[in-house]
N, C-alpha and C positions, 0 to 999 in steps of 0.2 A: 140800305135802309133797315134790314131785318138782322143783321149781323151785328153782334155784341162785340166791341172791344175789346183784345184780351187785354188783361191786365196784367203791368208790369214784373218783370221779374223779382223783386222786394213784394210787392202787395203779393202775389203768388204764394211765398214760401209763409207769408203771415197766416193767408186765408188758411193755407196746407193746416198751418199748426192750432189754426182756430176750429177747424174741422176735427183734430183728433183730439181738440180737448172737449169738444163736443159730446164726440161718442163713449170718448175716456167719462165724462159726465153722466152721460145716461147708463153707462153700464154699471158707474157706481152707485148709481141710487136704485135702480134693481138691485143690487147688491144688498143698499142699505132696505130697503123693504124686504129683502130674505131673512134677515138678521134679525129684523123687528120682529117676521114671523115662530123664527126662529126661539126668540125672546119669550115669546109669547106661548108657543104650542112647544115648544120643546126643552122648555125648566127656565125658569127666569136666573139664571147662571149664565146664558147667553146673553144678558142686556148689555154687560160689560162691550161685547163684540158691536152690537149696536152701537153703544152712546159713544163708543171710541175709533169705530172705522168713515165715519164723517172727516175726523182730523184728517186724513189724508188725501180727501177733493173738495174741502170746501171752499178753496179762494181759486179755484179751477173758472168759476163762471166769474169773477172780477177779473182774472186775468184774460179770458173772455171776451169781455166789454171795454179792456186797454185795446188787445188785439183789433177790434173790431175801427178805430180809427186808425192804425197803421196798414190796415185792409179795405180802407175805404166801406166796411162793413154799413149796409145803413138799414132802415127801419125796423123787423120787430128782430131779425139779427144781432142788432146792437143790442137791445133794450134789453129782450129777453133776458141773456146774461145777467144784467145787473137787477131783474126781478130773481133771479135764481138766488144771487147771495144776498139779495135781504130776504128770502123766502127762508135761506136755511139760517141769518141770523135768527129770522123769525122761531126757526126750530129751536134753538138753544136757548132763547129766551121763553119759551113755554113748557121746555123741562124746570129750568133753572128758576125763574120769577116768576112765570105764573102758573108752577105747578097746585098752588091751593088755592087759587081761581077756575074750578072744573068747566065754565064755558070757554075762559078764553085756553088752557089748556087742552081741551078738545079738540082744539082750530088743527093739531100740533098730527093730527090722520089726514087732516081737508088740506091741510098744504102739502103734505108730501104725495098728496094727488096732481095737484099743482105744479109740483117740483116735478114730477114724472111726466107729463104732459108737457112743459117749456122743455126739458132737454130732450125727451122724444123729438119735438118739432124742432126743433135748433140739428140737433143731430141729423136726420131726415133732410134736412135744407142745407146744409153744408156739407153733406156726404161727400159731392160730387167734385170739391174742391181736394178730394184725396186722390183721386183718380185725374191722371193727366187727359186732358183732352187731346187729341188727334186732329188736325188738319186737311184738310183736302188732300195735299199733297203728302199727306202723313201717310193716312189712309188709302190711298192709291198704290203706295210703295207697297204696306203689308199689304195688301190683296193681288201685290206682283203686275200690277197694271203697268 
């Protein structure tokens, strides 16, 4: 009654790799918020590293939200992902177009609050899909029972 199904060997190795692009996701946008800092307090010569180190995780959470039906991934698991890549086209659209509209360019700090927050919790909630669970009988062996 209280025991979860494990899931299959395919869905296992999807979840695995939905999990590391999870955390692979959150550490890059720390990343990219050190950089902004960086931009910012440390000579705007750094914005280059900014507006260019996004290219290398941003289709990270669409790929994400394909994984998440080959993992049977459901509710804000799924979804999340695919608010993360319209949050960051969001990003690149409020450098690029609406950078001399100052409200809606503003938005462009309030989302990568956003963005920090869904892959925080994505990350957090998928961790445990990196780490092999153990079985009863698993878990008897190591403790030499």
């Amino acid at each position: 009654m209280g025991n979860v199904k494990a899931s299959t060997g395919g869905n296992r190795y999807v979840r695995v790799l939905y999990a590391f692009l999870a955390v692979v996701t959150f550490v890059c946008i720390v990343i990219q918020v050190f950089l902004a800092g960086l931009g910012t307090f440390a000579g705007s010569a750094n914005w280059e590293l900014h507006s260019t180190f996004v290219n290398y995780f941003e289709f990270a959470p669409a790929i994400m939200f394909l994984l998440s039906f080959g993992g049977r991934i459901r509710g804000l698991l799924r979804w999340l992902p695919l608010a993360m890549f319209l949050l960051i086209s969001f990003q690149h659209m409020s450098v690029r177009v609406f950078a001399d509209i100052g409200p809606l360019a503003a938005f462009h700090t309030v989302v990568a609050l956003l963005l920090f927050w869904a892959s925080m919790h994505t990350a957090n909630r998928s961790k445990g899909w990196l780490v092999p669970r153990l079985t009863d009988a698993d878990a008897n062996k190591a403790q030499g029972a």
